[in-house]
N, C-alpha and C positions, 0 to 999 in steps of 0.2 A: 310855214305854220308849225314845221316840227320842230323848234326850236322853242316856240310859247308851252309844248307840253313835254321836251325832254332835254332839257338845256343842263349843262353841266356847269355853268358857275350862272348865282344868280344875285343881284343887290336888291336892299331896300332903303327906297328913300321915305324916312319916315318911323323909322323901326322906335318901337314903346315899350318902356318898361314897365307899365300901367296894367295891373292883370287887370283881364276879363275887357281888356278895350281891344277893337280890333287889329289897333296896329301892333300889339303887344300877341294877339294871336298868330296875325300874319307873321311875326317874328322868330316867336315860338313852332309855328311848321315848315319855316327854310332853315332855322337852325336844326330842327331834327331831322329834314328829309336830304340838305347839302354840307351839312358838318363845316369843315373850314372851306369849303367853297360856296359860305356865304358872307355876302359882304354888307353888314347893316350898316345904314348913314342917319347919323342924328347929329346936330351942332350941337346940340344943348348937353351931351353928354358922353363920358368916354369910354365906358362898359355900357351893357347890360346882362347882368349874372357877370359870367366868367369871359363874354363875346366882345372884345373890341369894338367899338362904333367910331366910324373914321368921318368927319366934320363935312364933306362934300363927296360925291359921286366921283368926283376927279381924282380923292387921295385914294381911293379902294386898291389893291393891288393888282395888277394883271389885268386880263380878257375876261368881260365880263357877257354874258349870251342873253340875258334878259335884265335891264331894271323894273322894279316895280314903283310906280309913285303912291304914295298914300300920307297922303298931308293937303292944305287947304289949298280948293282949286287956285286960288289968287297967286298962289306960288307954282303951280305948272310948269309957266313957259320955262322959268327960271332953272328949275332940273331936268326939264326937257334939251333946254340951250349946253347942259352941260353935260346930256347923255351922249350929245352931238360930237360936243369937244371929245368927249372918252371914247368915240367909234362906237356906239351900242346902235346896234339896230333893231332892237328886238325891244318896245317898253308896255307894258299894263301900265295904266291910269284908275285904281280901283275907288280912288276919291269921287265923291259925287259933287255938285254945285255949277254944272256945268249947260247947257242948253235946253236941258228940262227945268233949269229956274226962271226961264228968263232975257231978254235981252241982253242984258249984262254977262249972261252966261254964256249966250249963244257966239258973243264975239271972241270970248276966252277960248271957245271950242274952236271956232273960224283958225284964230293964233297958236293953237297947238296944233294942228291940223297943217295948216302951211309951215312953219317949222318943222314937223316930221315930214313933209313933202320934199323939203329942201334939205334936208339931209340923209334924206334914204332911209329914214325910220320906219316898220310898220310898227303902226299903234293900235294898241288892245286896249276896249273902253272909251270912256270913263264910265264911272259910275256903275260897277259891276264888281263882282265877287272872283275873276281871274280863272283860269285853268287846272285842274288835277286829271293827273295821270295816275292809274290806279294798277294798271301793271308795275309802273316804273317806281310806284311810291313817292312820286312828286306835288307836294300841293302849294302850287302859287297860290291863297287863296287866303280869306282872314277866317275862313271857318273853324270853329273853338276845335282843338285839339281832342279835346274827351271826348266830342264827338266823333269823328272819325277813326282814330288811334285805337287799329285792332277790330274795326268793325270792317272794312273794304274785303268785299269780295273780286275777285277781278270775273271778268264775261264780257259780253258781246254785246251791251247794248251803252252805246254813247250821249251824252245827252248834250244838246245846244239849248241853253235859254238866254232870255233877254235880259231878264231881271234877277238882278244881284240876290236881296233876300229871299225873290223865289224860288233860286237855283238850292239856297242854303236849304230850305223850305222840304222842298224833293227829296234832298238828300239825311236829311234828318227825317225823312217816313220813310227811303228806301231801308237806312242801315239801321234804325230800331221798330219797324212794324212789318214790312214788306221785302225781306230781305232778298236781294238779286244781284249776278255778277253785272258790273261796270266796268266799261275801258275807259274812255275819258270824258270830262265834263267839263265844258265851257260854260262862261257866265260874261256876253258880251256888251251888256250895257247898251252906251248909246251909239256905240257903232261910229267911232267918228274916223274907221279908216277898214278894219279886221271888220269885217261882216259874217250873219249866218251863209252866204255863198261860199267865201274862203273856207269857211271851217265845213258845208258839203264837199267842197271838191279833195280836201285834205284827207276827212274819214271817209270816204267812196275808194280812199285808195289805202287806210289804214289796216295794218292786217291783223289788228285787235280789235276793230270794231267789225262787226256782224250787221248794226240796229240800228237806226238812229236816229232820236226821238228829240224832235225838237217844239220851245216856245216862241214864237218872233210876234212882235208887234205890229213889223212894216219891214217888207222884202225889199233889199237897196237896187239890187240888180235882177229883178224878175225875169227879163229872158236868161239870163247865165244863169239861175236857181232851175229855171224848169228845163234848160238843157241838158242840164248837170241831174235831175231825175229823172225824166226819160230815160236816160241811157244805162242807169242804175242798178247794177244787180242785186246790190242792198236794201233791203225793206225801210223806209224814210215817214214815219210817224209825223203828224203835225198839227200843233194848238195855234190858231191864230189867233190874237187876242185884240181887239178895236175891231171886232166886226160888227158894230153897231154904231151909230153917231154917239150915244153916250160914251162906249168902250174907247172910241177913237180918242175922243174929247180928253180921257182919263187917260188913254196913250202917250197923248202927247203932252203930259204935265208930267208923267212918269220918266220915259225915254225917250222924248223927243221927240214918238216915231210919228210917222204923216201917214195920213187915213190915205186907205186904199179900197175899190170898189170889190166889195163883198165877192158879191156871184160872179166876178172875171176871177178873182184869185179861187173861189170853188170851182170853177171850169177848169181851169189849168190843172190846180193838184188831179183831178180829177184824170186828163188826160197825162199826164206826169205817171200816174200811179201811184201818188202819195196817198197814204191812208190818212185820212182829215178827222183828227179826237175831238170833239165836241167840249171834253172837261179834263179837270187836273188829271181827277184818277182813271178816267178811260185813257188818258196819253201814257201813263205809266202801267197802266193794263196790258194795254193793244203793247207797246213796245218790249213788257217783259215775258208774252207771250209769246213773239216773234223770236224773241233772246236765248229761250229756252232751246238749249241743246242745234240752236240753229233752225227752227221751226219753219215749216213755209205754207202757207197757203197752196191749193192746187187751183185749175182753171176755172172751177163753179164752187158752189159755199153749198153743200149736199153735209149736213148736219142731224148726226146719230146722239138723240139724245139716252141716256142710260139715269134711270131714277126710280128709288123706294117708293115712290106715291104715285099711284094713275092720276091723279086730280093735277100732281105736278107737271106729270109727262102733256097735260092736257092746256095746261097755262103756257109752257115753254114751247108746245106746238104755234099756239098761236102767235109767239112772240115771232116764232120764227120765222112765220107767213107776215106777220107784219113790220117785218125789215127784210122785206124783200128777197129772205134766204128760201131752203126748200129742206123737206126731211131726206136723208137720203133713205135710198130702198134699198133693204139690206141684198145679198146676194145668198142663193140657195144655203151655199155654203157656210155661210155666215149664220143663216137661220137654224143651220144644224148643227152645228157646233154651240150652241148658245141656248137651243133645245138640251142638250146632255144635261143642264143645270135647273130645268124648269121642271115643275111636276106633268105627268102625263095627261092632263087636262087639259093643260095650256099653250099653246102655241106663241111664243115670242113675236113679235115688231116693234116697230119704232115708232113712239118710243119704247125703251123696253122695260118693262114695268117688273121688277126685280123683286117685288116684296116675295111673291109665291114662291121666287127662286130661293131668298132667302132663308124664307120657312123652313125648303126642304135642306139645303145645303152649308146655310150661315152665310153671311156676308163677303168674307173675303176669298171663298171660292164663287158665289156667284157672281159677284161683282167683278174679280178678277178676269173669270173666263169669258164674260162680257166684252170687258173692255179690251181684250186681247181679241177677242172675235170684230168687234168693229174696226179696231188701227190696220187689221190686216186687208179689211174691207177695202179692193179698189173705187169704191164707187162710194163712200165716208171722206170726205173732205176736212174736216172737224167733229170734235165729241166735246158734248156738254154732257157733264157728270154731275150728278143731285148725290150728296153724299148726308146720311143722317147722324148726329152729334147724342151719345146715347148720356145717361144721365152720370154713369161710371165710364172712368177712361180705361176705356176695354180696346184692344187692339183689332180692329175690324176691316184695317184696309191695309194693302200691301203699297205704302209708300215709293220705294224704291223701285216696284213692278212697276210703278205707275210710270216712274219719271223715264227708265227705262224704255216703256212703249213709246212715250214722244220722240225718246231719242233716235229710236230704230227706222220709226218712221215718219219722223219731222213729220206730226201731224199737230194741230193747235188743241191742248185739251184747257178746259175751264172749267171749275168745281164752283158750286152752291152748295154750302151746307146750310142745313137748319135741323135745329133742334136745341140740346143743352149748351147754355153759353160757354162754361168755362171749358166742358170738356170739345164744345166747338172751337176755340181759342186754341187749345191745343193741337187738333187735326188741323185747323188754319197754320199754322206755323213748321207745322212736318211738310206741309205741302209745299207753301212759301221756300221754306229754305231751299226743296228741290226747284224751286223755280217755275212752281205751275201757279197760275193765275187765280186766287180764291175772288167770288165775289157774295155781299150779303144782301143783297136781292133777286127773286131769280129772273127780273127781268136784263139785269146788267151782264151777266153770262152771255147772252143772246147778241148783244149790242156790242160787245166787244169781239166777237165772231162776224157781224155786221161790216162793223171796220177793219176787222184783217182782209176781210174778202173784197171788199175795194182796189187791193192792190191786184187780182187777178188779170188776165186780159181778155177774159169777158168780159168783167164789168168796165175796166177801162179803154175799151171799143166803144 
């Protein structure tokens, strides 16, 4: 597998001079990220720009560690047979037309598939968006150039999806709305060899990923998936999508994948310790909460919420009883230290209703000495923080303290803001870039706390 995300020469078969088509992108990002160790194949033409195009896979120069296919599935076997002849073992198939069309498709798949059996190929795809390495600045992929070029952040959390444009999808709201470090990102299509097992067993051992947060439609090798999370020291995020007779039905016109019975595959993650996302943005929640500075979960979900509005603290309690978490109880110490900021009338709990604190001290001393008093809390497991969006952009919270306390003590924080939108927009993005989890409802704070705490081993007893 480590040659699909850090390969040093790579071909394409298929390469376009065509702006804004994707074989013209995929072109466009192995010539900027392998310079002359890339080798683009087109018959029909003998530059593109200033890049040589050599007529078949066969004339390309030298040792080649990955082809990519991307031209019509009909033509497959054909540069398939001749990645054989050129010794590649290593190919993407990123063309779609293939098993999710159909019978006529499904045989094409059958015949690549045994072809790459018999010549010791492993094959990534079809019908999928390919590999990026975001340490390494490698993108096998056809995703447009503007968008990624200068926005990667690198970090800990890895992503496995099924679907080609959903992977694109992800990664255009990671790198312009929801910004977080990334190590690598697969996009495995229809699985006709490389499955999401290969690519857990590969980052459970990768020492760039931290997280990893996956989409799959249908698990190829369910006992080797759940043996390989059990034994996990990595937190393993996961969307299954066809868990419904419709979803399944819509699965398998998409990728192929074969329905699989709902509540065995929730039992398993379940004893696995996979934390199981319900929706898009809880899968990139829960994982970029986990990602953050390395975050972990502790044995129980004991949740110190901190919030401007008692009415808030009073919504978020209940949330939290009905996802089966608990408040935690703060500890003496904790109460007296958090006391120093409250007026002498009042006595602090949880949650801690900060407005009076406010009044007498401003925001970013009571809020601050707050959240600093519960991260220290041994008996706080997670902090949900209600933060308010004033109608000027006035500096009212210490960012930096924030991201800070997650890191010291790998604890999972989550922010709700409400109030002014634009100047909310703005605190959303200071937080973001550090890597803490904004959400805009405040029941979705709670629920993403929910799902981290799945991976404990209480609740996985």
């Amino acid at each position: 597998m480590k040659y699909f995300f850090d390969p040093e020469t790579v071909a394409l078969i298929g390469a376009s001079g065509t702006p804004l088509r994707p074989g013209n992108s995929l072109f466009q990002n192995l010539d900027f990220c392998f310079g002359d160790k890339f080798f683009p194949v087109n018959p029909k033409t003998e530059k593109i720009g200033e890049r040589t195009c050599y007529p078949s896979i066969l004339d390309a120069p030298g040792k080649v560690d990955v082809a990519i296919i991307f031209i019509p599935a009909k033509f497959a076997p054909l540069a398939l047979e001749q990645c054989a002849q050129k010794g590649i073992k290593r190919v993407i198939i990123e063309s779609g037309g293939f098993a999710e069309v159909g019978q006529e498709g499904a045989a094409l798949t059958e015949r690549c598939r045994s072809m790459a059996r018999e010549a010791g190929i492993r094959l990534w795809g079809p019908n999928c968006m390919g590999s990026i390495n975001v340490p390494a600045n490698k993108v096998l992929s056809f995703l447009m150039p503007m968008a990624w070029r200068g926005r990667f952040k690198p970090g800990k959390v890895s992503l496995v999806v099924q679907s080609g444009m959903l992977s694109a999808g992800f990664l255009l709201q990671i790198l312009s709305r929801t910004p977080f470090g990334l190590a690598k990102i697969a996009s495995i299509g229809n699985k006709i060899d490389v499955d999401e097992t290969d690519l857990l067993e590969y980052l459970l051992d990768d020492p760039d990923t931290g997280v990893i947060a996956m989409y799959v439609e249908s698990l190829e090798r369910g006992r080797r998936f759940f043996e390989l999370a059990r034994a996990a020291k990595k937190p393993i995020v996961a969307l299954k999508g066809g868990r419904t007779s419709f979803g399944a039905k819509a699965a398998s016109s998409h990728t192929a994948a074969m329905a699989q019975d709902d509540a065995v595959l929730d039992a398993a993650f379940r004893q696995a310790g996979v934390v199981r996302a319900k929706g898009m943005n809880e899968l990139m929640d829960v994982a970029r909460c986990l990602g953050v500075n390395e975050t972990s979960p502790r044995p129980r979900a004991r949740v110190a919420v901190i919030t401007f509005s008692g009415g808030a603290g009073v919504v978020a309690s209940d949330d939290v009883s009905d996802w089966g978490l608990e408040l935690a109880r703060f500890s003496e110490d904790t109460l007296s230290r958090i006391k120093r900021v409250y007026p002498d009338w009042m006595d602090p709990d949880n949650p801690a209703d900060l407005y009076p604190a406010i009044e007498k001290n401003g925001p970013k001393r009571a809020f601050g000495a707050t959240l600093a008093a519960v991260m220290e809390d041994p008996g706080v497991d997670a902090v949900y923080a209600h933060l308010f969006a004033p109608m000027a952009d006035l500096p009212l919270y210490d960012y930096d303290k924030m991201a800070e306390l997650v890191k010291r003590h790998k604890k999972p924080l989550v922010v709700w803001i409400l109030g002014f939108a634009s100047s909310g927009d703005k605190m959303r993005a200071e937080l973001e870039k550090r890597g803490i989890a904004v959400v805009d409802d405040i029941a979705d704070g709670v629920r993403i706390l929910a799902a981290i705490s799945t991976r404990s081993p209480a609740r996985r007893a």
